[in-house]
C-alpha positions in Angstrom: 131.8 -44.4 164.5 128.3 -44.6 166.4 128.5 -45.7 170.4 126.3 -48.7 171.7 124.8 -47.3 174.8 123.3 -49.7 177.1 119.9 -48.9 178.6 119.3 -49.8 182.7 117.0 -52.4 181.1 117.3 -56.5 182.5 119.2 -58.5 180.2 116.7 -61.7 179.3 118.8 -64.5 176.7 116.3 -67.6 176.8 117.8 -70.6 175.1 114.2 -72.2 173.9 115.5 -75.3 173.1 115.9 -76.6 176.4 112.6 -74.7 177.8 110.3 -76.8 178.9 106.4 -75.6 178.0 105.8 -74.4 181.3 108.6 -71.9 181.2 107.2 -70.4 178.1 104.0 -68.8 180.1 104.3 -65.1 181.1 102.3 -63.5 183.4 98.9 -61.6 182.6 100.0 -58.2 181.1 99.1 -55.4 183.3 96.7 -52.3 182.2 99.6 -50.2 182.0 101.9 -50.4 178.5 104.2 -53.0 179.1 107.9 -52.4 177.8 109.5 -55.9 177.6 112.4 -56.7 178.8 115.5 -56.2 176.1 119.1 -57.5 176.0 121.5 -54.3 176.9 123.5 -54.9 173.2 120.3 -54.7 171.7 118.8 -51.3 173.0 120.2 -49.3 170.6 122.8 -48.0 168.5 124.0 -44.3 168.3 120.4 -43.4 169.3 120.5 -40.7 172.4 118.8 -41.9 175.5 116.3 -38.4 175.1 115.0 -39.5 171.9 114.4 -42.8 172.3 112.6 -41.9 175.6 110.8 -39.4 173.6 109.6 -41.7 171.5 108.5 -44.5 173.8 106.4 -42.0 175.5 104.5 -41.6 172.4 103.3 -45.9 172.5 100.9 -45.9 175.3 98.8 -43.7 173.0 98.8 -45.9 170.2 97.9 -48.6 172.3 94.7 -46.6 173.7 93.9 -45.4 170.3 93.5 -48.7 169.3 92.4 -50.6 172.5 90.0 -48.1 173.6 86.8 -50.1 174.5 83.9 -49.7 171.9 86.2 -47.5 169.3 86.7 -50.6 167.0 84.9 -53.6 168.5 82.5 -53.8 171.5 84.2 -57.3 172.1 86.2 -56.4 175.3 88.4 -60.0 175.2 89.7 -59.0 171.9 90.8 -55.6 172.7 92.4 -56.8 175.2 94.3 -59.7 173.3 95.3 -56.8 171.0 97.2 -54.7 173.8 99.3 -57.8 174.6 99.8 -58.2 170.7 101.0 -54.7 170.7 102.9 -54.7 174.0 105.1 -57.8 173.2 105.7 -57.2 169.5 106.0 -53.8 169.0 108.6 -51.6 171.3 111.3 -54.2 172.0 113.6 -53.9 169.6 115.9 -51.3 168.8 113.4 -49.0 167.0 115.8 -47.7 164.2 113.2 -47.7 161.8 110.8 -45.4 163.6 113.5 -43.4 164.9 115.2 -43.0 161.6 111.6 -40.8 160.5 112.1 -38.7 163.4 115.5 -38.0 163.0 115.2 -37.5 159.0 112.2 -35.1 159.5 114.3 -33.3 162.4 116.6 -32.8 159.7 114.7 -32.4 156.5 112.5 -29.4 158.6 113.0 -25.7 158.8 114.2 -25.9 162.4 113.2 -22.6 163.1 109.3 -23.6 162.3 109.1 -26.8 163.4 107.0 -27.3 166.3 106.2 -29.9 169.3 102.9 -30.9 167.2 105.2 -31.6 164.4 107.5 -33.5 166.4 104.6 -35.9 167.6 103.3 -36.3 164.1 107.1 -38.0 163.6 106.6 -40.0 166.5 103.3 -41.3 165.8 104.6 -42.3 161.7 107.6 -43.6 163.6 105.1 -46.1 164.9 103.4 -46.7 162.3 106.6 -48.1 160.8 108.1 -49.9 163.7 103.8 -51.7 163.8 104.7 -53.0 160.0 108.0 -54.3 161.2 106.3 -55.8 164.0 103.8 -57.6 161.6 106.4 -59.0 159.5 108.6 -60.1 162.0 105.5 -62.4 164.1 104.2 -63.8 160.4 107.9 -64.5 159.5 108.8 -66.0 162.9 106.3 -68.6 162.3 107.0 -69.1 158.6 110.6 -70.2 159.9 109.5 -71.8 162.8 112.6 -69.3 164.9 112.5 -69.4 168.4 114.1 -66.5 169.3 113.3 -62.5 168.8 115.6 -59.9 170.8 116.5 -62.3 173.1 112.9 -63.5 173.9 110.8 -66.4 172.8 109.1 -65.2 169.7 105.0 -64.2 170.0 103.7 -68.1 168.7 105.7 -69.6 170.8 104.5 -67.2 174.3 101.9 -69.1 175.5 101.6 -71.6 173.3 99.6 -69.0 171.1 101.1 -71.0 167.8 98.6 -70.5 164.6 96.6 -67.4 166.3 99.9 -65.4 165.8 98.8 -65.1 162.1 95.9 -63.1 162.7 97.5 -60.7 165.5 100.0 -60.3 162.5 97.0 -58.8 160.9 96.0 -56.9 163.7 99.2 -55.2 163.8 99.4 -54.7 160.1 95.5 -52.6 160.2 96.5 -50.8 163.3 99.0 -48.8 161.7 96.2 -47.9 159.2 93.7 -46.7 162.3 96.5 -44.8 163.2 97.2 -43.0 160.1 93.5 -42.0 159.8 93.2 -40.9 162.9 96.1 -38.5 163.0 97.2 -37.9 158.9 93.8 -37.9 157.4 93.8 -33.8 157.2 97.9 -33.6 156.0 98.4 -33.0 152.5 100.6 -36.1 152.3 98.2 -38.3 153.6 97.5 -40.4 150.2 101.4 -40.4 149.5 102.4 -42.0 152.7 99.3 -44.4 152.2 100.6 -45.6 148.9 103.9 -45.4 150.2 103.3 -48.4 153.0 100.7 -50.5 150.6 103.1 -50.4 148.3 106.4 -51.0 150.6 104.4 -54.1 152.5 103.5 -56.2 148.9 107.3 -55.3 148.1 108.4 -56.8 150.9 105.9 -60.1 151.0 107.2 -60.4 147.4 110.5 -60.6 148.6 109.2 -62.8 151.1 107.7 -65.3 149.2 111.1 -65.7 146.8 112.7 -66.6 150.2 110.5 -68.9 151.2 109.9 -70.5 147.6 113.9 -71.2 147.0 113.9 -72.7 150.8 111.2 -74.9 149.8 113.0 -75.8 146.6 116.1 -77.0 147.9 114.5 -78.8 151.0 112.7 -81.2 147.7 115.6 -81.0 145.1 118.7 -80.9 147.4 120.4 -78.9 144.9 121.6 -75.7 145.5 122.0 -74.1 141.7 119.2 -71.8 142.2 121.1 -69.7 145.1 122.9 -67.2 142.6 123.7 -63.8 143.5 120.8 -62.6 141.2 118.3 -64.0 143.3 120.1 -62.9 146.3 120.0 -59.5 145.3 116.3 -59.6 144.8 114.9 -61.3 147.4 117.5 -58.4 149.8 115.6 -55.8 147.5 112.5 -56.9 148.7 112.9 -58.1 151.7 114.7 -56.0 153.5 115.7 -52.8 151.7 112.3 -50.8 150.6 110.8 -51.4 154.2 113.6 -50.4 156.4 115.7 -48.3 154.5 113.6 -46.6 151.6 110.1 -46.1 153.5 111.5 -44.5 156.7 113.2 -41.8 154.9 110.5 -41.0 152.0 107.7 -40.9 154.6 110.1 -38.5 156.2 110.7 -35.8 153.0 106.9 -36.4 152.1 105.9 -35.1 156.2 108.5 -32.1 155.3 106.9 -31.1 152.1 109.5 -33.0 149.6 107.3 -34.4 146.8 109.8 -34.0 143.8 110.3 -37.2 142.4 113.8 -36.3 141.5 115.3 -36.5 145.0 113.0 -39.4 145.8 114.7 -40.7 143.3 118.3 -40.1 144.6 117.7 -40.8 148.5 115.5 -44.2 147.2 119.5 -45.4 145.3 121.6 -44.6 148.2 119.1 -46.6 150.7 118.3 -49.7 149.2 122.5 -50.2 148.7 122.4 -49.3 152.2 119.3 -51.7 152.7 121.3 -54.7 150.9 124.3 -53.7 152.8 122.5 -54.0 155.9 120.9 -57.9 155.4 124.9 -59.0 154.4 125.6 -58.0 157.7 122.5 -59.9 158.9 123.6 -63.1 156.9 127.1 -62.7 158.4 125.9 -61.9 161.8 123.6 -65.0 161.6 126.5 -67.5 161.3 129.3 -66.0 162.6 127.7 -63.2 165.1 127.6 -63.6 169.1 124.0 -64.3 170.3 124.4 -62.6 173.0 124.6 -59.7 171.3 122.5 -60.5 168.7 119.0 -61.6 170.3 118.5 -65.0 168.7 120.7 -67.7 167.4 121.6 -68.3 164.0 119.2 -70.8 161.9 119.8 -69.7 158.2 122.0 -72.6 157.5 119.0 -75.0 158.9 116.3 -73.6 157.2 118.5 -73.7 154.2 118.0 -70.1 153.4 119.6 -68.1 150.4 121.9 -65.9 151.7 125.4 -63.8 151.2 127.6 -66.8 152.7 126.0 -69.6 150.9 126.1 -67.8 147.8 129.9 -66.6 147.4 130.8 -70.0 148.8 129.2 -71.5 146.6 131.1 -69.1 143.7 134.6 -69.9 145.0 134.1 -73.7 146.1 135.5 -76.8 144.7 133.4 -80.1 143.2 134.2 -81.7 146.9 133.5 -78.4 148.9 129.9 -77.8 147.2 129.1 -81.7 147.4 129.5 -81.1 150.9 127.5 -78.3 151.3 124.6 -79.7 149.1 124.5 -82.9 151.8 124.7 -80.6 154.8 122.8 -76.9 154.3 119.2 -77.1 155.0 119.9 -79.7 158.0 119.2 -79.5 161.8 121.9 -81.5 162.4 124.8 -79.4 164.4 127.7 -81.6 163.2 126.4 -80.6 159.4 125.8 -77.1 160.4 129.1 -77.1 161.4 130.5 -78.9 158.4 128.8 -75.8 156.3 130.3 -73.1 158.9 133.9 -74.3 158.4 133.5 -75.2 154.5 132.6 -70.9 154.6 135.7 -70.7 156.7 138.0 -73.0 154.6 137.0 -70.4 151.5 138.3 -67.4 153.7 134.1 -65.9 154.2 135.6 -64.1 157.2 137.7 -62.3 155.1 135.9 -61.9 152.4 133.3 -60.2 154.4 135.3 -58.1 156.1 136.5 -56.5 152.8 133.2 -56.4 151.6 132.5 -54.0 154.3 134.8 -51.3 153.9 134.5 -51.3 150.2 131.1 -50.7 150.6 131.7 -48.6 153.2 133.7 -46.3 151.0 131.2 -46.7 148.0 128.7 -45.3 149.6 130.4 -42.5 151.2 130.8 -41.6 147.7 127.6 -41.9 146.9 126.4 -39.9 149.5 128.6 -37.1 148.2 127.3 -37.0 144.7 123.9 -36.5 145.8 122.5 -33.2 144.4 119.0 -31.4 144.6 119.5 -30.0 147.8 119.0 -33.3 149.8 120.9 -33.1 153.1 124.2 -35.3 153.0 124.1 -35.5 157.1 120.5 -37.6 157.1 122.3 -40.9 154.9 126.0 -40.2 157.3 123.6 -40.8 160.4 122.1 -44.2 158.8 125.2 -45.3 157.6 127.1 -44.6 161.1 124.2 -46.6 162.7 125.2 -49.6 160.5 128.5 -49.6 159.4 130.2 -52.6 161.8 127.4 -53.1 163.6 127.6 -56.8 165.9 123.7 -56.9 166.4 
């Protein structure tokens, strides 16, 4: 399966909890594009060094594009505010998302025509993506009140910045928008791939709000019957799958001229399984992952999300064993969020997971080799290799 390489970058694990407010201040950002510092394990999985490096080199002109004094706003404070927005959010993670249009155009292409401009179109749609992930992840930060992003305090919490992180969510959101009209507006796809993201971004704040709604209704009912798999499913639909899995890939057959709705179709099955494959992991990873490796630590159980864990423990549990967890999820206690952790351990979740995997492993192996109408099978091997037992 897929290496983790580790980049020559500083490993940074803050532990917010016991930072005082002080420590939370970082230094003025300087007029250069600022790559912040990212945990080793997080760098990036089966991703060669060449093209990740190709692709960073591509950010410091999305940040001029949309900094550049007087192109959008005469108000020079602002454009400033929005390069930090962009530096801090944006390029810290392990851009799999933006690197997974690159890599499915590369492959999608006629090698023998494609050329350097084509190659930067990828890298600029790349970013367009990894700008809506970056929007999500700041707005849903603060909607969980997490302290922790990729091993760094997350953007409310810098600088005590708190509410104003809303609106640089929205920032980031339109600049992916200035980008695509600056660079797309002549392509024959453009209106697709526009679509494509307005459509993908109220999926996904759909999803978003079933998360949030189910939290909200167990933190006033205490009961937990309204975390059933169904609604799992859904909210991992939403949430998760159409942004990260579904829209990287589709913008990439629409940039390679692949407009039948028939292979759309096929490529849009295989990757929201993968998609719901992929936030299991994140449930499981959440509870039972290393945060060293990870980036953050683990709050589901505090927040009293819906997720994977919760709801198969909740299937196999007994009258006492579901009492329990009804008294304990949703609490910031650590003795109750250890009471949940060993009631999923007690039910064998461990296990359970771990068989999950490879039988969804396998399934969609299978899946992948049923796929007809001439779509490369080598495009869903590489996204599955980049996931299958991943630890962060």
């Amino acid at each position: 399966m897929s290496k983790i390489y580790e980049n020559d970058v500083e490993i940074l694990l803050v532990n917010s909890r016991n930072l005082k407010k002080s420590e939370f201040q970082y230094e003025e950002f300087s007029s250069n594009v600022y790559s912040p510092p990212v945990p080793a394990a997080l760098a990036g999985t089966a991703v060669a060094k060449d093209e990740s490096r190709e692709f960073m080199a591509v950010f410091p002109d999305i940040v001029r594009d949309l900094t550049e004094a007087g192109k959008h706003t005469d108000i020079p404070d602002v454009t400033k505010w929005y390069a930090k927005v962009l530096q801090y959010n944006v390029p810290g993670g392990k851009k799999n998302r933006g690197l997974a249009v690159v890599g499915a155009y590369r492959i999608f292409s006629d090698q023998s025509e494609l050329k350097s401009q084509d190659l930067r179109l990828a890298h600029l749609m790349g970013w367009c993506v990894e700008m809506l992930q970056a929007f999500m992840l700041v707005l849903d930060d603060l909607m969980d009140k997490a302290e922790l992003r990729r091993g760094r305090p997350c953007w409310y919490l810098v600088n005590d910045n708190g509410s104003i992180a809303i609106n640089d969510g929205i920032l980031l959101e339109n600049g992916l928008y200035v980008i695509l009209k600056k660079y797309f507006h002549n392509q024959p796809y453009y209106l697709q791939v526009l679509e494509m993201f307005r459509d993908v971004t109220l999926k996904t704040s759909m999803g978003q709000a079933l998360d949030v709604l189910l939290s909200k209704n167990f933190e006033t009912t205490r009961k937990l019957n309204k975390f059933t798999m169904d609604r799992y499913k859904a909210i991992v639909k939403y949430k998760t799958a159409y942004y990260s899995f579904q829209l990287p890939v589709s913008l990439a057959m629409f940039m390679a001229g692949i407009s039948d709705e028939e292979r759309h179709r096929q490529a849009k099955l295989i990757l929201l399984e993968m998609g719901s494959y992929f936030q299991i992991q994140d449930d499981y990873l959440d509870c039972f992952g290393n945060m060293a490796e990870i980036g953050k630590s683990g709050t589901d159980i505090q927040d009293g999300k819906c997720t994977w864990l919760l709801v198969v423990a909740l299937q196999r549990a007994n009258a006492q064993q579901k009492e329990k967890l009804e008294e304990c999820y949703g609490c910031n206690d650590l003795e109750k969020v250890e009471i949940v952790k060993n009631i999923y351990k007690e039910i064998g979740l461990p296990n359970i997971y771990a068989a999950f995997e490879e039988d969804t492993y396998n399934l969609l192996v299978t899946r992948i080799q049923q796929i007809s109408r001439g779509l490369p099978h080598d495009v869903f091997f590489k996204i599955l290799d980049k996931i299958y037992k991943r630890r962060n």
